[in-house]
C-alpha positions as CSV (number, residue, x, y, z in Angstrom):
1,X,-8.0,-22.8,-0.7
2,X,-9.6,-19.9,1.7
3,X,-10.3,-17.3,-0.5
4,X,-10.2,-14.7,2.6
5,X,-6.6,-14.4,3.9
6,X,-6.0,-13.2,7.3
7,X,-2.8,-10.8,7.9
8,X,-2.2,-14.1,10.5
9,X,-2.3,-16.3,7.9
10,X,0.3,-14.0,6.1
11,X,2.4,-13.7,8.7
12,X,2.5,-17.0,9.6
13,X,4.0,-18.1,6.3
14,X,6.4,-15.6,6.7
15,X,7.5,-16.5,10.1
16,X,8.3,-19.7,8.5
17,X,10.9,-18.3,6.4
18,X,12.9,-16.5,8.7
19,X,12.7,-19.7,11.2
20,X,13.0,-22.4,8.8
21,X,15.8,-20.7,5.9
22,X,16.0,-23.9,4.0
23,X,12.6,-23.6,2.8
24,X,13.0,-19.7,1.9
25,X,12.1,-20.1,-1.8
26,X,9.2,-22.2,-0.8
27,X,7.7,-20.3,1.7
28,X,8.4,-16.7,-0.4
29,X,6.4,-18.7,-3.7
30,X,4.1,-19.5,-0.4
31,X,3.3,-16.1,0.2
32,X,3.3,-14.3,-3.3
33,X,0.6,-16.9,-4.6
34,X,-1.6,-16.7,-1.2
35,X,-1.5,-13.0,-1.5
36,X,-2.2,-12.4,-5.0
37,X,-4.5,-14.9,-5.3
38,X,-6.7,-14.0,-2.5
39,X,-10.4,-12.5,-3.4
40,X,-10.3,-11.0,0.4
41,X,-7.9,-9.7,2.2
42,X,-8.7,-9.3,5.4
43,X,-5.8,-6.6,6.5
44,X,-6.3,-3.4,7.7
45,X,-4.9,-0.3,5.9
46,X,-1.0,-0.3,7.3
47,X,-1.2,-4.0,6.9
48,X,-2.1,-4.1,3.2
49,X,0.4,-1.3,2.6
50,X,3.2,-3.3,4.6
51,X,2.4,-6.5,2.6
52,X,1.9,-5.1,-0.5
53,X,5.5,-3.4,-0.3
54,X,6.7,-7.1,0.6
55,X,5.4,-8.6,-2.0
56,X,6.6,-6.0,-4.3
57,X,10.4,-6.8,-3.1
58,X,9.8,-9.9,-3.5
59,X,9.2,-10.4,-6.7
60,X,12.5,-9.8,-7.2
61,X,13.7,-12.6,-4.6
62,X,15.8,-15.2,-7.1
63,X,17.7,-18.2,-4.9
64,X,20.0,-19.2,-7.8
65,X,23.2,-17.3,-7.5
66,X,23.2,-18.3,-11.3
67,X,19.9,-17.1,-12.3
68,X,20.8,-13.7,-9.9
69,X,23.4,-12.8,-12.3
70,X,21.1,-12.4,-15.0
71,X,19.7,-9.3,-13.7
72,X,21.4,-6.5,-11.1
73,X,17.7,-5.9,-10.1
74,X,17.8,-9.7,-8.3
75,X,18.5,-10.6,-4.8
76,X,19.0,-13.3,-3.2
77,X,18.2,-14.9,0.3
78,X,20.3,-12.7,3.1
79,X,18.4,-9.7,1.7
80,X,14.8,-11.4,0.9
81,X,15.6,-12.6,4.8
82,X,16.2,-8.8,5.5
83,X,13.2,-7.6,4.0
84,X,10.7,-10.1,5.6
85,X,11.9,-9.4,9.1
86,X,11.6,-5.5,8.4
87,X,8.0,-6.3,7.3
88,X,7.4,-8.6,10.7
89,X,8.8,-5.9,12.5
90,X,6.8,-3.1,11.1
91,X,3.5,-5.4,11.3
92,X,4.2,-6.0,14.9
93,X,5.2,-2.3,15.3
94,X,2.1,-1.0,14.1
95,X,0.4,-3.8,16.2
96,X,1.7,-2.2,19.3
């Protein structure tokens, strides 16, 4: 895998998720590993601080309702969905 990851890259994966919401959980792993595992990121300040937040929330995306009710703290996919678009939308925002 590219070690550098581009905030296009990034963005791209999460596009995915809001367009394609059967592959949510996939495309949410998608992104936490590519952005944790990158040596380089190649985002500028309000990008990394944007992402960073999203992957934060993230973490506590869970797609089982069964799993969910082990914890209040987890979410599942109408407000992971809610939280990626914010991000897109502040990215694209601060783009502007």
């Amino acid at each position: 895998m590219n070690t550098v990851v581009t905030a296009a890259e990034l963005v791209g994966i999460l596009a995915t998720a809001v367009t394609s919401p059967g592959q949510l959980a996939q495309q949410v792993t998608r992104f936490l590993k590519t952005f944790r595992d990158a040596r380089d990121l190649a985002l500028s300040p309000s990008e990394m601080a944007i992402l960073s937040d999203l992957a934060l929330d993230l973490e506590y995306f869970v797609s089982s309702p069964v799993h969910r009710r082990q914890d209040t703290v987890y979410y599942g996919p109408s407000r992971a969905l809610d939280e990626i678009r914010s991000a897109l939308k502040a990215l694209n925002d601060g783009a502007a």
